[in-house]
C-alpha positions in Angstrom: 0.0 0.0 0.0 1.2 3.6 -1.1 0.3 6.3 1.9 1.0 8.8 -1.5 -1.8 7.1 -2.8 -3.9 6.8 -0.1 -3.0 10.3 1.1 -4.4 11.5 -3.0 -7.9 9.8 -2.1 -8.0 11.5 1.1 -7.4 14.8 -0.4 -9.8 14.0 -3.3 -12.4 12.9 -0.6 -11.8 16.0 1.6 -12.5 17.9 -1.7 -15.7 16.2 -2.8 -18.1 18.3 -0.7 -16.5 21.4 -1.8 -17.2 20.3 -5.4 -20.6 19.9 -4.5 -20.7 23.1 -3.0 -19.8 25.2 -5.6 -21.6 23.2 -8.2 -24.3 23.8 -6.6 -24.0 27.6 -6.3 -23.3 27.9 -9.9 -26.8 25.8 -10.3 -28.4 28.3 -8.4 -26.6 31.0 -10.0 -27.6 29.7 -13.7 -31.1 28.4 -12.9 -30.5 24.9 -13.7 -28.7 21.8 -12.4 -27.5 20.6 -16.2 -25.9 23.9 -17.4 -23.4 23.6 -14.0 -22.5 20.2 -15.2 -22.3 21.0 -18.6 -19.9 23.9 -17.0 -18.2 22.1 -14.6 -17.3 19.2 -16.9 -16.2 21.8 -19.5 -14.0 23.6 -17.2 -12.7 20.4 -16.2 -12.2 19.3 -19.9 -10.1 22.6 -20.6 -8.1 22.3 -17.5 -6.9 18.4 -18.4 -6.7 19.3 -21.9 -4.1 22.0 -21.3 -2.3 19.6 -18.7 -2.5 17.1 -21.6 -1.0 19.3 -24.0 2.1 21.0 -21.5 2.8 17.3 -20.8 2.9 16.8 -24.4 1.1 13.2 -24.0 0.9 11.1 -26.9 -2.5 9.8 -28.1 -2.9 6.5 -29.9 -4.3 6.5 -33.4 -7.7 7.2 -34.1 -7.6 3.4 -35.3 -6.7 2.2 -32.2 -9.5 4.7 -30.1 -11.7 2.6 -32.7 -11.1 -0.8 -31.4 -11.6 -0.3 -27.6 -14.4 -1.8 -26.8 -18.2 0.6 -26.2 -18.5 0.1 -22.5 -15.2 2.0 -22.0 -15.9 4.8 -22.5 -18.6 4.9 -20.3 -17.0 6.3 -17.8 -17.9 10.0 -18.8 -21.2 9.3 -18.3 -21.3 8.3 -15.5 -19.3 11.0 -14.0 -21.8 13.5 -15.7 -24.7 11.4 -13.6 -22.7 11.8 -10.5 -21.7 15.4 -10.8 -25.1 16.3 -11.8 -26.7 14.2 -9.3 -24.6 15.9 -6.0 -25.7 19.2 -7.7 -29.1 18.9 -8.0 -29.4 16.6 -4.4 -26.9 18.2 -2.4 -28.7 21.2 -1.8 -32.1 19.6 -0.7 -30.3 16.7 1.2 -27.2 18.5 2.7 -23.6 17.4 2.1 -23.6 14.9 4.7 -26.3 12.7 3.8 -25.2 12.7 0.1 -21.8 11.7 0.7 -23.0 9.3 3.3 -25.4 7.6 0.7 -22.8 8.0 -2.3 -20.3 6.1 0.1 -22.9 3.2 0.7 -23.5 2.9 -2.9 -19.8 2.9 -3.3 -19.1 0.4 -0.9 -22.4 -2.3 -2.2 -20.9 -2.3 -5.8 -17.0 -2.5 -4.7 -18.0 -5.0 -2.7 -19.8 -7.0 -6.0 -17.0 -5.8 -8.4 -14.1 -7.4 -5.4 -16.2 -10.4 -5.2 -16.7 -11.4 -8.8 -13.3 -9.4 -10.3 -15.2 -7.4 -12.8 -13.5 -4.3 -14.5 -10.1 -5.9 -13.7 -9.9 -5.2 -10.2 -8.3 -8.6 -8.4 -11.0 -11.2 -6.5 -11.1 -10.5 -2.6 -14.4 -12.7 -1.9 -17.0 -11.4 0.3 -16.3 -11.6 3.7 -18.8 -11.3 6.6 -16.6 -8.7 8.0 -16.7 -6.7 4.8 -20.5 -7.8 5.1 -20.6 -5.9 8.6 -18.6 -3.4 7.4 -20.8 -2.2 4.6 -24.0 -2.4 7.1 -22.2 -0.3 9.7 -22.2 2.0 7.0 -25.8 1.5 5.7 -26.6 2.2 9.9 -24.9 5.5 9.9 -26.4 6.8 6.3 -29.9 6.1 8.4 -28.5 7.7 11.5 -27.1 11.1 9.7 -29.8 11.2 7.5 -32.6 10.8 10.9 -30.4 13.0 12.9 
């Protein structure tokens, strides 16, 4: 285990809720939850397309972008449905309870994707401690959210 690593996720966690934050301003601020996504991810395209470009990383051919296979390139989409989903939640849920319920979804489809070693992650079968663990966390979703 690499505490660089681990010490990147925290920061990137520690972060999250200001993302949501100012997303959601900018939603307020433009009347709609889909133009701050559209923004956000636009700034965020310009910012790692210049990083791209000052790093002067090579792209493959087009021929080879061709062959990788359609469910690859999911993975924009689904961080449009997330981003847009924080904006237009966060604000009538609070910060806490998203994160809290985005972090029990996380952990329910890690816990499927460790089990079965889809997306090539390696196989770390279910345990019932990883069970518990995922339930302790499904009891303090309903505990924030009541409280």
């Amino acid at each position: 285990m690499s505490y660089f690593h681990i010490g990147l996720a925290l920061i990137a966690g520690l972060i999250i809720p200001v993302q949501i934050g100012l997303n959601a301003n900018l939603a307020d601020r433009l009347g709609h939850s889909i133009l701050a996504t559209v923004i956000s991810f636009g700034v965020g395209f310009s910012v790692l397309s210049l990083y791209s470009l000052s790093a002067r990383l090579i792209w493959p051919p087009v021929g080879e972008l061709t062959r990788i296979p359609w469910w690859m390139w999911c993975g924009g989409m689904i961080g449009a449905f997330v981003v847009w989903v924080s904006v237009f939640t966060g604000p009538k849920i609070g910060a806490m309870t998203l994160l809290a319920t985005f972090l029990a979804g996380q952990m329910v489809a890690s816990i499927v994707i460790d089990h079965y070693g889809l997306l090539g992650f390696p196989i770390r079968p279910l345990s019932w401690e990883r069970g518990l663990g995922v339930l302790l966390l499904a009891t303090g979703v309903y505990l924030i959210r009541k409280f």
